[in-house]
N, C-alpha and C positions, 0 to 999 in steps of 0.2 A: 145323764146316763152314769158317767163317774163321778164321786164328790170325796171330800176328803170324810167325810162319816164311813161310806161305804169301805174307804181305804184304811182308816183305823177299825171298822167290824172286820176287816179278811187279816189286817195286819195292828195286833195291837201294839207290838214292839216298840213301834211308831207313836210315842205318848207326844203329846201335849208340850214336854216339857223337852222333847229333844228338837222338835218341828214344828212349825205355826201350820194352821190350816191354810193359810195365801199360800205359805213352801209348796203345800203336796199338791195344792191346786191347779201350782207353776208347772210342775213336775207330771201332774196329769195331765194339761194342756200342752204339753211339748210330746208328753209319748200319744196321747192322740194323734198328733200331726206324723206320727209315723207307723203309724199302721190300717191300715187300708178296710174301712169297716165292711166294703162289699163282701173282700177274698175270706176274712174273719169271722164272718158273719154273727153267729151266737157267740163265739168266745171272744169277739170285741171287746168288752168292756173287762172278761177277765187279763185279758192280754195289756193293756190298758193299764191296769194296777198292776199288774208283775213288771213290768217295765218301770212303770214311775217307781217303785218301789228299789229296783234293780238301780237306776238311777239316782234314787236317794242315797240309797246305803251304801253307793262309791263315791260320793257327792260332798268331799272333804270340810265342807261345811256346815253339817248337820251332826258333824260328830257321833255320829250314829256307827257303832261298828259289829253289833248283834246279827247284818246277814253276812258275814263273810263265810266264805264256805272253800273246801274242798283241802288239802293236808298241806302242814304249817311246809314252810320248805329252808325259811331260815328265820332265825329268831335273834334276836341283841337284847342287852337290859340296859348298857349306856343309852340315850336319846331314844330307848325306847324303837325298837321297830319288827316287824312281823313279814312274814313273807307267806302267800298261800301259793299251792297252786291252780289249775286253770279246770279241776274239777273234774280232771279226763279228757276237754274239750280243745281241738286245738283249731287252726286257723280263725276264720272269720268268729267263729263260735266262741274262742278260748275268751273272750272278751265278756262273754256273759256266765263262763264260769267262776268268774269272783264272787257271784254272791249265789247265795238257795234260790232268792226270788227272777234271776237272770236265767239259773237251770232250769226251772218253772217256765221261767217263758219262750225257752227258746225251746223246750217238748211242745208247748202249744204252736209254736211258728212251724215248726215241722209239721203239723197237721194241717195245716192253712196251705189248701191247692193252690198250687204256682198259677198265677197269672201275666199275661202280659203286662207290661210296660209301654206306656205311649208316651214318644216325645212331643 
């Protein structure tokens, strides 16, 4: 259903040369495991790629830093460092306001009818 082909055609940012395709494969295999393909139904697999992707591009060792999103809040030029902020989103949310592909995904999670939970 996901592959990493599919994830460089929606995401090409993601070359070759910054992420091996076993990376984004790992990284699709992990947000699979957290999203419920019944409650998701048709936007499973895009939800799927916004996440592995939202996951990569905060994923300190991909050095990938093209999704960061949302207004810088402080900056330094000694060691270098950046601060954003959370995109508008806060609580549970603010955490997927770091990157474009996080705010991408969490519009589609808000469309995904709430379901039970069974322990």
């Amino acid at each position: 259903m996901t592959n990493p082909a599919g994830f460089r055609a929606r995401f090409p940012e993601f070359t070759l040369a910054i992420v091996s395709d076993a990376r984004i494969q790992i990284f699709l295999d992990d947000a699979a495991l957290q999203i419920n393909a019944s409650a998701w139904g048709l936007k499973t697999a895009l939800g799927i790629y916004y996440l592995a992707a939202h996951s990569l591009a905060i994923d300190n060792a991909t050095g990938f830093t093209g999704g960061t999103f949302g207004a810088v809040t402080s900056e330094s030029v000694g060691q270098v460092s950046r601060s954003y902020s959370s995109g508008g989103m806060s609580g549970s949310a603010a955490e997927f306001g770091a990157t474009k592909y996080g705010v991408n995904y969490y519009r589609l999670w808000r469309m995904v009818p709430v379901t039970p939970v069974l322990l």
